[in-house]
PyMOL commands that place a pseudoatom at each C-alpha (Angstrom):
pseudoatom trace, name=CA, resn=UNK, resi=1, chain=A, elem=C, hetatm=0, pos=[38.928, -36.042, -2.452]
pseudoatom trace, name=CA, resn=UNK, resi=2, chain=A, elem=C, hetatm=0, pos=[38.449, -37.254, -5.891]
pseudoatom trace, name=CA, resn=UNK, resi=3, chain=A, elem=C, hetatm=0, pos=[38.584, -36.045, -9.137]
pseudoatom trace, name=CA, resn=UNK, resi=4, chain=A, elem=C, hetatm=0, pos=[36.953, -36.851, -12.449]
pseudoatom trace, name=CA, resn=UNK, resi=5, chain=A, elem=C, hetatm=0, pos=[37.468, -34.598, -16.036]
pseudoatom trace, name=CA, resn=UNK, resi=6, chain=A, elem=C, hetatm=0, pos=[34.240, -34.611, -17.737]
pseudoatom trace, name=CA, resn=UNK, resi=7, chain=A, elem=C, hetatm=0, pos=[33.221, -32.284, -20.892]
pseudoatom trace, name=CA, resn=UNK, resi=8, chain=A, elem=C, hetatm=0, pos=[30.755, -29.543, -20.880]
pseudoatom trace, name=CA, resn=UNK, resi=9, chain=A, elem=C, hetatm=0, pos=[28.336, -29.506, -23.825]
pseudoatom trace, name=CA, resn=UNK, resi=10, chain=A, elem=C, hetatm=0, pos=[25.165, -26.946, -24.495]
pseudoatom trace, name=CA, resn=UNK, resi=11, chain=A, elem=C, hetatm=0, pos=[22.724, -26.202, -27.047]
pseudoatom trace, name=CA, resn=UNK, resi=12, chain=A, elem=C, hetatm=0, pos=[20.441, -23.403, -27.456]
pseudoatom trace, name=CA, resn=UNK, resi=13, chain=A, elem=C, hetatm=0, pos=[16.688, -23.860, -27.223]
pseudoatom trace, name=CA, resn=UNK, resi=14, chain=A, elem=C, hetatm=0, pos=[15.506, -22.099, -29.688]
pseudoatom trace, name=CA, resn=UNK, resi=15, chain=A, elem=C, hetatm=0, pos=[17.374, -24.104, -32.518]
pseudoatom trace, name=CA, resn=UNK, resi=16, chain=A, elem=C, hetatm=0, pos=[15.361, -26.650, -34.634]
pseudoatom trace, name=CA, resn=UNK, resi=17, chain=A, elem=C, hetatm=0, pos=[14.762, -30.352, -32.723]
pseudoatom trace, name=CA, resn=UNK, resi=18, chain=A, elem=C, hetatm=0, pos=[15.905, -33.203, -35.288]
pseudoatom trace, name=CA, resn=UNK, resi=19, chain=A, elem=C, hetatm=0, pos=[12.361, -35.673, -34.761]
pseudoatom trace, name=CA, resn=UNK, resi=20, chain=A, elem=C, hetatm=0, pos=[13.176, -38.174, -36.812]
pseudoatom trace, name=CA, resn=UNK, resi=21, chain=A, elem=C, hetatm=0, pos=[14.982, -40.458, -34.019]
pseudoatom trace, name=CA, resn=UNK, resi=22, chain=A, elem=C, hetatm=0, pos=[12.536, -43.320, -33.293]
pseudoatom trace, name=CA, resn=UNK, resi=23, chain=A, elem=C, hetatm=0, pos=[11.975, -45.651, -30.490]
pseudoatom trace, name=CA, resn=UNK, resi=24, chain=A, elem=C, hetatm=0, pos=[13.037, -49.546, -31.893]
pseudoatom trace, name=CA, resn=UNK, resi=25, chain=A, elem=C, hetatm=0, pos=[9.381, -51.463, -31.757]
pseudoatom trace, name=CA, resn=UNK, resi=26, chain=A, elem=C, hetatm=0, pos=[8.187, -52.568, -28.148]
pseudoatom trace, name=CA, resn=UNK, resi=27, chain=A, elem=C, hetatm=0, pos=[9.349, -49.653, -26.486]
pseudoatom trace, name=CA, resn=UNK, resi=28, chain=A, elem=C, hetatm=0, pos=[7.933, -46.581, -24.888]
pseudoatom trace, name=CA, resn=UNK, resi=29, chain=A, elem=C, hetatm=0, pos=[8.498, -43.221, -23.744]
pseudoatom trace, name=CA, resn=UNK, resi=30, chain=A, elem=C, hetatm=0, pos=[6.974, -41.202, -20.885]
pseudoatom trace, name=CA, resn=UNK, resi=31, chain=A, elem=C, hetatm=0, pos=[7.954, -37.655, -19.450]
pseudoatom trace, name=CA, resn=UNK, resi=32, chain=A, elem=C, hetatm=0, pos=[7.586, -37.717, -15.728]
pseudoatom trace, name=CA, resn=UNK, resi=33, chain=A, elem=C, hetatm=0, pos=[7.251, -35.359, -13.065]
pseudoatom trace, name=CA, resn=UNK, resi=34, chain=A, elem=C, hetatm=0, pos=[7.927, -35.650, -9.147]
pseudoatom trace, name=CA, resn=UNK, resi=35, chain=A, elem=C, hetatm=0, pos=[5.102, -35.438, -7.198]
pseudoatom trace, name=CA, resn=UNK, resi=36, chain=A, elem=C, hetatm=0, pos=[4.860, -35.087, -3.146]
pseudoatom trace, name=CA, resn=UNK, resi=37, chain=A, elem=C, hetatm=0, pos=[2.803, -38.088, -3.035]
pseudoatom trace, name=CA, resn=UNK, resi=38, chain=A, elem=C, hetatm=0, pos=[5.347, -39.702, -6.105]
pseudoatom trace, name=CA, resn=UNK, resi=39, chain=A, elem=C, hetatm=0, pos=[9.071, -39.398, -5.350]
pseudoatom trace, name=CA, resn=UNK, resi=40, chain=A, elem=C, hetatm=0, pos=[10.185, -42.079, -7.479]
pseudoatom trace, name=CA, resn=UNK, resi=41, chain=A, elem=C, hetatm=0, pos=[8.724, -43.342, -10.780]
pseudoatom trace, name=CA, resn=UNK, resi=42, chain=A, elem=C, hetatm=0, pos=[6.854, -45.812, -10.911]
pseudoatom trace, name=CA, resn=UNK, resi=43, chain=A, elem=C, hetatm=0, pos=[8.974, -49.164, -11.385]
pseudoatom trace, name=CA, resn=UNK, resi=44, chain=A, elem=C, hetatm=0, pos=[12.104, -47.668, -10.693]
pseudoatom trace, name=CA, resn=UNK, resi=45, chain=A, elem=C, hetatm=0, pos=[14.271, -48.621, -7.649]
pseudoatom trace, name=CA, resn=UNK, resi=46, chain=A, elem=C, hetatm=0, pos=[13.732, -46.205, -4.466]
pseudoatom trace, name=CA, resn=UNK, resi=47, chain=A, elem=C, hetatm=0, pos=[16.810, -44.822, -3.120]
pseudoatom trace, name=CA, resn=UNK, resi=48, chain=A, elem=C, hetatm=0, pos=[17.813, -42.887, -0.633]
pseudoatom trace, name=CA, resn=UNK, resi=49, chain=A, elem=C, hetatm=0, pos=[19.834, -40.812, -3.597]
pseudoatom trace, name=CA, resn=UNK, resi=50, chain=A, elem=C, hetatm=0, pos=[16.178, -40.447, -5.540]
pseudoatom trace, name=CA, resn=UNK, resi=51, chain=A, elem=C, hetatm=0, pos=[14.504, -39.263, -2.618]
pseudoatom trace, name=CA, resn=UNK, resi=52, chain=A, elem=C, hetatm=0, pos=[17.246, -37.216, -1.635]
pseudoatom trace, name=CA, resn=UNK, resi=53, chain=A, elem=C, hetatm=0, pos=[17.070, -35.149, -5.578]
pseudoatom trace, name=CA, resn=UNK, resi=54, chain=A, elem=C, hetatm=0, pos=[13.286, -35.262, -5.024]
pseudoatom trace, name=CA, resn=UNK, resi=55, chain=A, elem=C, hetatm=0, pos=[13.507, -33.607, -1.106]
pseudoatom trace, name=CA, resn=UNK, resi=56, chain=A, elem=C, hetatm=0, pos=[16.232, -31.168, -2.503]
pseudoatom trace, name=CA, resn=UNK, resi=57, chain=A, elem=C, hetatm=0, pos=[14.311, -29.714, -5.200]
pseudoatom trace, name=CA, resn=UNK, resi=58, chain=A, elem=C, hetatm=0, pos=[10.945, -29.912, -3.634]
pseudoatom trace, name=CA, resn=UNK, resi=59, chain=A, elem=C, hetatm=0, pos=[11.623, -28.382, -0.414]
pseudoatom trace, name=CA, resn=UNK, resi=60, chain=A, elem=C, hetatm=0, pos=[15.379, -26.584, -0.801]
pseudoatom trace, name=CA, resn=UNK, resi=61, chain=A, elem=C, hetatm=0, pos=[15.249, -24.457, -4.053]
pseudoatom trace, name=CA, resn=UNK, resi=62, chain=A, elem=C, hetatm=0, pos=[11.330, -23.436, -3.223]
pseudoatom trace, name=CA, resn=UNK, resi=63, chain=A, elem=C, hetatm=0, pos=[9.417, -22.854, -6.019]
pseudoatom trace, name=CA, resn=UNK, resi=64, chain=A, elem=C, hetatm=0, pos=[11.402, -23.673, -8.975]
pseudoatom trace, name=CA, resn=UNK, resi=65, chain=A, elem=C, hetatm=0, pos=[10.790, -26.254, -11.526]
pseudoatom trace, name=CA, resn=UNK, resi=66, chain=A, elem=C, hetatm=0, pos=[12.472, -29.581, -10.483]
pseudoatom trace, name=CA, resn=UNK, resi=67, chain=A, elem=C, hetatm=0, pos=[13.990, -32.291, -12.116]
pseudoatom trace, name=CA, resn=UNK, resi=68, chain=A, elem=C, hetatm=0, pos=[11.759, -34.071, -14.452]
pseudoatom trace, name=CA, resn=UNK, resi=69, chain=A, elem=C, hetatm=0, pos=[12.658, -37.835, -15.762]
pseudoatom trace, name=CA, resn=UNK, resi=70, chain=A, elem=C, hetatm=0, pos=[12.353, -39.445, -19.335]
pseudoatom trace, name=CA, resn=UNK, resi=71, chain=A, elem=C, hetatm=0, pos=[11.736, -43.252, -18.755]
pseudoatom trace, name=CA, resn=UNK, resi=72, chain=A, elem=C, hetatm=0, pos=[11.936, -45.243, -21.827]
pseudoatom trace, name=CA, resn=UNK, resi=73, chain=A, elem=C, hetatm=0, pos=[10.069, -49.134, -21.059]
pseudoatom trace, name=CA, resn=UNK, resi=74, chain=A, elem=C, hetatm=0, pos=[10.703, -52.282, -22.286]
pseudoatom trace, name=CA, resn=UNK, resi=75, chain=A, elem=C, hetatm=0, pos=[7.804, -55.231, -21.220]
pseudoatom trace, name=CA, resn=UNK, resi=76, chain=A, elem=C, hetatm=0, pos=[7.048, -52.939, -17.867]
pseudoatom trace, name=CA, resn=UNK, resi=77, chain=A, elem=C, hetatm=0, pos=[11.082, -52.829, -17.423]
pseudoatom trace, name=CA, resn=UNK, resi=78, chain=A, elem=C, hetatm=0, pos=[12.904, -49.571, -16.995]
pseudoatom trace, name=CA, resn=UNK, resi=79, chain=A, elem=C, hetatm=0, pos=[15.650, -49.727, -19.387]
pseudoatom trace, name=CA, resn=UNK, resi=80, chain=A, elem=C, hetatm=0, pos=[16.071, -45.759, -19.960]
pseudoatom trace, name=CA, resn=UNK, resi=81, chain=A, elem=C, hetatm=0, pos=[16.400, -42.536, -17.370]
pseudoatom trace, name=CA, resn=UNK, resi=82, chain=A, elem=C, hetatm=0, pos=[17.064, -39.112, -18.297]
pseudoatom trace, name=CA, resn=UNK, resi=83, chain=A, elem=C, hetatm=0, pos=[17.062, -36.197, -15.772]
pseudoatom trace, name=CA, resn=UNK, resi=84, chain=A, elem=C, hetatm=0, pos=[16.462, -32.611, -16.381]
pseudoatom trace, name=CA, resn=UNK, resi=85, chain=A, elem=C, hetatm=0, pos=[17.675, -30.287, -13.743]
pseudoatom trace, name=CA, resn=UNK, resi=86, chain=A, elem=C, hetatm=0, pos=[17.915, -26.205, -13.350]
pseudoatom trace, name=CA, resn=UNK, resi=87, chain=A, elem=C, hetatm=0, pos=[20.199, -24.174, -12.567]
pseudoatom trace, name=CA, resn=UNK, resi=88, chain=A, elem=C, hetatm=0, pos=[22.099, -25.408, -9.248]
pseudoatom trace, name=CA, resn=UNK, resi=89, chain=A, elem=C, hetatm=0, pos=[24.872, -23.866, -7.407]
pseudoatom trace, name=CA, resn=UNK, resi=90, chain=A, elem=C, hetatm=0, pos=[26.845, -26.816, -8.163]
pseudoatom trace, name=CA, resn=UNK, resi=91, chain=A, elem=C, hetatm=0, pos=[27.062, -25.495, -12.102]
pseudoatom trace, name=CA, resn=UNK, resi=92, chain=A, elem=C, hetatm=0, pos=[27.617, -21.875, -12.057]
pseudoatom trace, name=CA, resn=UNK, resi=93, chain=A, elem=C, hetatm=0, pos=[27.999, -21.684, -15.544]
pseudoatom trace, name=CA, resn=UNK, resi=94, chain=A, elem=C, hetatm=0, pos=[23.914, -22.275, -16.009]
pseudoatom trace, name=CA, resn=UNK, resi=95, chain=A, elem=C, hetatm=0, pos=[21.723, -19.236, -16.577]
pseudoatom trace, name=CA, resn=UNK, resi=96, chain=A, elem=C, hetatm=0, pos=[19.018, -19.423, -14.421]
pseudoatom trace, name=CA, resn=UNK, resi=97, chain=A, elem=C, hetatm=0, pos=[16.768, -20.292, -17.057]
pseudoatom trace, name=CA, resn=UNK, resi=98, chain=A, elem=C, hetatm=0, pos=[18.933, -22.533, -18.364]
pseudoatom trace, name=CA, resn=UNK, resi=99, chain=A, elem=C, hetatm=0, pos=[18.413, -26.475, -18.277]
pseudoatom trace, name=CA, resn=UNK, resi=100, chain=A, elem=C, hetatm=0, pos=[20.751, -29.756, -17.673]
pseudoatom trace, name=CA, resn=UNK, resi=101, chain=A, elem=C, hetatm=0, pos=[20.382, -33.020, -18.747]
pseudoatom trace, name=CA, resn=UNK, resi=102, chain=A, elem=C, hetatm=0, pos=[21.929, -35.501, -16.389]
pseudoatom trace, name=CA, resn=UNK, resi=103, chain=A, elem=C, hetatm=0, pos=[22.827, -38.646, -14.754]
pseudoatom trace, name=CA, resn=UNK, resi=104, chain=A, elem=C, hetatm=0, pos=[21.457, -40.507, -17.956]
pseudoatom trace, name=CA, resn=UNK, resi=105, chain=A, elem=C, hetatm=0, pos=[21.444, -44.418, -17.417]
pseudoatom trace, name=CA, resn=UNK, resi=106, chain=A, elem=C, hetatm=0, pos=[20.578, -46.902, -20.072]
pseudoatom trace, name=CA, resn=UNK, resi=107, chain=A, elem=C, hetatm=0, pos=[20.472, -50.907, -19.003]
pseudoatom trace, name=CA, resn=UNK, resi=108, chain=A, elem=C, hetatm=0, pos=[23.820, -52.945, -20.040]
pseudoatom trace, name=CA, resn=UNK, resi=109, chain=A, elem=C, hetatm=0, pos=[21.796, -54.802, -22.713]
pseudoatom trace, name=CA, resn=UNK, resi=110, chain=A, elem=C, hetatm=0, pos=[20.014, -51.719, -24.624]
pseudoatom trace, name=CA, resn=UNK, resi=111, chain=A, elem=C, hetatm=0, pos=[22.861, -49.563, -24.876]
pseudoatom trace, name=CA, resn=UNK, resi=112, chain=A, elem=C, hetatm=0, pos=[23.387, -49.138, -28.830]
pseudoatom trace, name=CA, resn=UNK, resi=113, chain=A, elem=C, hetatm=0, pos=[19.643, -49.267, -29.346]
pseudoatom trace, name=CA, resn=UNK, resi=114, chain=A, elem=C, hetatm=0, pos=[19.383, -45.331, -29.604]
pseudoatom trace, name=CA, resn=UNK, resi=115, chain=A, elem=C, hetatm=0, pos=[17.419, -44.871, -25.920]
pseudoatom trace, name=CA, resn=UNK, resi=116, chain=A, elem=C, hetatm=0, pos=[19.834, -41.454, -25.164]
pseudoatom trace, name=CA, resn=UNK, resi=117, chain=A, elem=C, hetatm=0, pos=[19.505, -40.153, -27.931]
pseudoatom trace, name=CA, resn=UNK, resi=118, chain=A, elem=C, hetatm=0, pos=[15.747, -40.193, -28.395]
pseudoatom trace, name=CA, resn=UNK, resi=119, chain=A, elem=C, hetatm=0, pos=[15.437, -39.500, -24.979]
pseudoatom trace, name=CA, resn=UNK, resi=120, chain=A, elem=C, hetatm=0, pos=[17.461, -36.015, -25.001]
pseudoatom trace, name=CA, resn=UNK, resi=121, chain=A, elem=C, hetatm=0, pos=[14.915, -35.572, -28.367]
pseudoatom trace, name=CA, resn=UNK, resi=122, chain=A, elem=C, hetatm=0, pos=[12.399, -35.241, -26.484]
pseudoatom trace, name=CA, resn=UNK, resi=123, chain=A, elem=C, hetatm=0, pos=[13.549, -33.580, -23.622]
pseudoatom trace, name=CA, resn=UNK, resi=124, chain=A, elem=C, hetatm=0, pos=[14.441, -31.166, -26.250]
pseudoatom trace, name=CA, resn=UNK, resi=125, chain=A, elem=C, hetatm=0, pos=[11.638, -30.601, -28.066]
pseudoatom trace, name=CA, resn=UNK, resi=126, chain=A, elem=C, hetatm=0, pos=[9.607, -30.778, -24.738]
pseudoatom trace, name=CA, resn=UNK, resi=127, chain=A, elem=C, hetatm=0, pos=[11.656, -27.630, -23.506]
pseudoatom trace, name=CA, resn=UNK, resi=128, chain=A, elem=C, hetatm=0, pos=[11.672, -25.918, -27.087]
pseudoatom trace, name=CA, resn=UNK, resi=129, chain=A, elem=C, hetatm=0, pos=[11.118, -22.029, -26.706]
pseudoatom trace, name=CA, resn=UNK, resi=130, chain=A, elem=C, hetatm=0, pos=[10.494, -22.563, -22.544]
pseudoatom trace, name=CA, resn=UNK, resi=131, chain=A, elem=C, hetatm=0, pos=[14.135, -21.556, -21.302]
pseudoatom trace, name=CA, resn=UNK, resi=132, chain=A, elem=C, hetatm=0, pos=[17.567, -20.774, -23.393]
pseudoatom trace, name=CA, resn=UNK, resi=133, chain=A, elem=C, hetatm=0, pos=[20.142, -23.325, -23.232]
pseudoatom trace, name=CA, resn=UNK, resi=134, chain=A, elem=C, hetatm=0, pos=[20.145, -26.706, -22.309]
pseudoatom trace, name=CA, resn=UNK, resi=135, chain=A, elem=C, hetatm=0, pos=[23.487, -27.890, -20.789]
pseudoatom trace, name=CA, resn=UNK, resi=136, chain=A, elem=C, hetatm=0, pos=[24.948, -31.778, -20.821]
pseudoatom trace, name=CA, resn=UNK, resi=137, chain=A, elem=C, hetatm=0, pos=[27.620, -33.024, -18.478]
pseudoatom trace, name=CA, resn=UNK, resi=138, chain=A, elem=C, hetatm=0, pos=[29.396, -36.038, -19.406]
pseudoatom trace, name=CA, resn=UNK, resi=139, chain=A, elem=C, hetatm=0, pos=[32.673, -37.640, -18.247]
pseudoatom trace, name=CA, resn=UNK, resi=140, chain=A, elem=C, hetatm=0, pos=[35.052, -37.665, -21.221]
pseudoatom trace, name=CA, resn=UNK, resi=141, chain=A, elem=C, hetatm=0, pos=[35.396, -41.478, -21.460]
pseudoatom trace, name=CA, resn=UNK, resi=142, chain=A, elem=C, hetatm=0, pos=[32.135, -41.742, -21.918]
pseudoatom trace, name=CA, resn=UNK, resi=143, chain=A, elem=C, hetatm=0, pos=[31.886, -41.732, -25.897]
pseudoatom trace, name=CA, resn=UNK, resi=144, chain=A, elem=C, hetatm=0, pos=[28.478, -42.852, -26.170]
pseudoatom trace, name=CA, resn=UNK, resi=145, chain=A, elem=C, hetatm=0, pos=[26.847, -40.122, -24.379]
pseudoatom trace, name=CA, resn=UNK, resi=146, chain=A, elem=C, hetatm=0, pos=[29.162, -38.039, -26.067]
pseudoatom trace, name=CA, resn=UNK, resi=147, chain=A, elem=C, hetatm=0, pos=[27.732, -39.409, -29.162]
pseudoatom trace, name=CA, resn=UNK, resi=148, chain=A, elem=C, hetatm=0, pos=[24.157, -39.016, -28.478]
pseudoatom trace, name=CA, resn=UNK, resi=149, chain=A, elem=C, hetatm=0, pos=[24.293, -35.486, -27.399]
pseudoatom trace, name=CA, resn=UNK, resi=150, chain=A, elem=C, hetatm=0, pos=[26.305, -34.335, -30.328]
pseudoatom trace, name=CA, resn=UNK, resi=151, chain=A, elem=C, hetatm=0, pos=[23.462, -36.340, -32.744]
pseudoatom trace, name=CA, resn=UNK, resi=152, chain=A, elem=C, hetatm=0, pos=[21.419, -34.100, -30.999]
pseudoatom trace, name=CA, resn=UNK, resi=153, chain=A, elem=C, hetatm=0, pos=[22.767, -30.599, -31.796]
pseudoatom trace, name=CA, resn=UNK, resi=154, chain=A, elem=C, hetatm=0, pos=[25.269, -29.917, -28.505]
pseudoatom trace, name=CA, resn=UNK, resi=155, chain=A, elem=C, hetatm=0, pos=[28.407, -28.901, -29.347]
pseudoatom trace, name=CA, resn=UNK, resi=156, chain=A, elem=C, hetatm=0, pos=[31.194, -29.283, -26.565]
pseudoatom trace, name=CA, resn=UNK, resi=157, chain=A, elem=C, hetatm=0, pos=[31.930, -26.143, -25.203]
pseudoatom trace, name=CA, resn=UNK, resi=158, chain=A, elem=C, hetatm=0, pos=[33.937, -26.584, -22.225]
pseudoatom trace, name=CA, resn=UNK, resi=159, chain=A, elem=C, hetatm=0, pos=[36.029, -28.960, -20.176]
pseudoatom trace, name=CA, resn=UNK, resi=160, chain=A, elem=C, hetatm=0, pos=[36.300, -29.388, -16.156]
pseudoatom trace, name=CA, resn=UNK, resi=161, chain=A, elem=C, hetatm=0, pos=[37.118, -31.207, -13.167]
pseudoatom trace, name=CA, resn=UNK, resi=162, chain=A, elem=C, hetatm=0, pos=[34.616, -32.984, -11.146]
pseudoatom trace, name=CA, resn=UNK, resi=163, chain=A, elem=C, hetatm=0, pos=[35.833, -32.858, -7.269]
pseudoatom trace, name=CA, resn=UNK, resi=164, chain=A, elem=C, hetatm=0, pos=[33.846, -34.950, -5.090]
pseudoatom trace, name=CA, resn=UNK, resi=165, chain=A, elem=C, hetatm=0, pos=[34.379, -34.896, -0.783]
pseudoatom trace, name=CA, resn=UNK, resi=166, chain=A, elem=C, hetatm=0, pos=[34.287, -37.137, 1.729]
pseudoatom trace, name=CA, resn=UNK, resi=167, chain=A, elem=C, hetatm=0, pos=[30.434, -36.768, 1.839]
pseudoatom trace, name=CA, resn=UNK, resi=168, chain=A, elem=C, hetatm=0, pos=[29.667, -37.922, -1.666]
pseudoatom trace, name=CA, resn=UNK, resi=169, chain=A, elem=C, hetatm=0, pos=[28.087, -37.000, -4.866]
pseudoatom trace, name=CA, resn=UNK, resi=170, chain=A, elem=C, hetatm=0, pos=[25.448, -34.868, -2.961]
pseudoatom trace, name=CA, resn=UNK, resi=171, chain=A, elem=C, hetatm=0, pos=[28.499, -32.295, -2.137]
pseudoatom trace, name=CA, resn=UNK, resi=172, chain=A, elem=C, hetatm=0, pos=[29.940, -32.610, -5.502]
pseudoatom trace, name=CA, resn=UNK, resi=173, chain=A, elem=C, hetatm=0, pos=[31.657, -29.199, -7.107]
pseudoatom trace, name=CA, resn=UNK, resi=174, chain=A, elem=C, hetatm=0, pos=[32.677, -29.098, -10.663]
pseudoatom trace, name=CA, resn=UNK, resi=175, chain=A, elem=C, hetatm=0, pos=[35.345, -26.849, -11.650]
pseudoatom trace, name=CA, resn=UNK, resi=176, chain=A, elem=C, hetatm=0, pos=[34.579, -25.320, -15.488]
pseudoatom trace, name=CA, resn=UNK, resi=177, chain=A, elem=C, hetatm=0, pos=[36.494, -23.871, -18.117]
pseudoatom trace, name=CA, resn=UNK, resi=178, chain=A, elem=C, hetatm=0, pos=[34.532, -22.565, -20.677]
pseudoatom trace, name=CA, resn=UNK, resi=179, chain=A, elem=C, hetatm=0, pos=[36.776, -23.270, -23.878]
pseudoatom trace, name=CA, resn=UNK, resi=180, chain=A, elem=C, hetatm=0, pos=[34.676, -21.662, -26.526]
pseudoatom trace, name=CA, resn=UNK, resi=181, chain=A, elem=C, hetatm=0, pos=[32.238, -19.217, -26.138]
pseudoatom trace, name=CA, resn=UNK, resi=182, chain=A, elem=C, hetatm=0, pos=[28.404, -19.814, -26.501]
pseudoatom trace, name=CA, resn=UNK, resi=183, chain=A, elem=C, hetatm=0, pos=[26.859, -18.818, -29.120]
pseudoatom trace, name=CA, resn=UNK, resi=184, chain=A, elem=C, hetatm=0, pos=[24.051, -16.075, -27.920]
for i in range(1, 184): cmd.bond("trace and resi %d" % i, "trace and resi %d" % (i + 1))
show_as sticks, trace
zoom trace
């Protein structure tokens, strides 16, 4: 089994959006939803992982909202995800109307160009006043994710263990340890 320490960061919902982030010139944003007939965005690489997210919130947690995905484009290129997930039993710390942003990619040669950020803006201001908190799990090495979450209003608020089995990421359990309360 292996291990990985990542940091726990939330916001609440209900606190101001910053709007001024900006997408540079040429690029584009678009908030998408799974579908039955539409597992994967459009342009994006199908994957047994992809489908997998799409058949376990579809079909195995029933009628609750599923993930939805920020794409940010470049010339018809995806260049930008963002996932938003609810509450799973894999993070027991989540409220049940409580949201996570996760498994945020951004191509090799945008990174520094601002995608996360503006990407978590929007996700942000899309959930505004819908649910409570919105909760971002990043590993600890990982200071530009850090970075982008923070210039968006998270503060970190707890530190863990990621423990993944033999069967992969889909089995994964994370181990929390809420440092600092947060703030109700």
């Amino acid at each position: 089994m292996n291990s990985r320490r990542f940091f726990v960061l939330s916001r609440r919902l209900d606190d101001p959006v910053d709007t001024t982030l900006a997408l540079p010139a040429g690029y584009r944003a678009q908030l998408w939803n799974p579908e039955p007939w539409q597992p994967v965005p459009p342009g994006v690489e199908w994957s047994w992982r992809r489908l997998g997210l799409w058949a376990i919130f579809r079909f195995g947690l029933g009628k609750r909202q599923y993930y939805s995905l920020l794409i940010a484009n470049t010339s018809g290129d995806i260049v930008h995800q963002s996932h938003v997930f609810p509450k799973t039993a894999r993070f027991p710390f989540m409220a049940a109307t409580d949201i996570q942003i996760g498994m945020t990619w951004t191509k090799a040669d945008c990174r520094g160009l601002g995608l996360a950020s503006y990407a978590i803006q929007e996700i942000l201001q899309s959930e505004q006043g819908k649910r409570r908190f919105c909760w971002y799990v990043v590993g600890e090495s990982n200071a530009p994710s850090i970075k982008a979450a923070v210039k968006n209003g998270f503060e970190v608020v707890g530190t863990g263990t990621r423990k993944q089995t033999a069967l992969a990421r889909l089995f994964t359990s994370f181990d929390v340890d809420l440092t600092s309360p947060v703030k109700s």
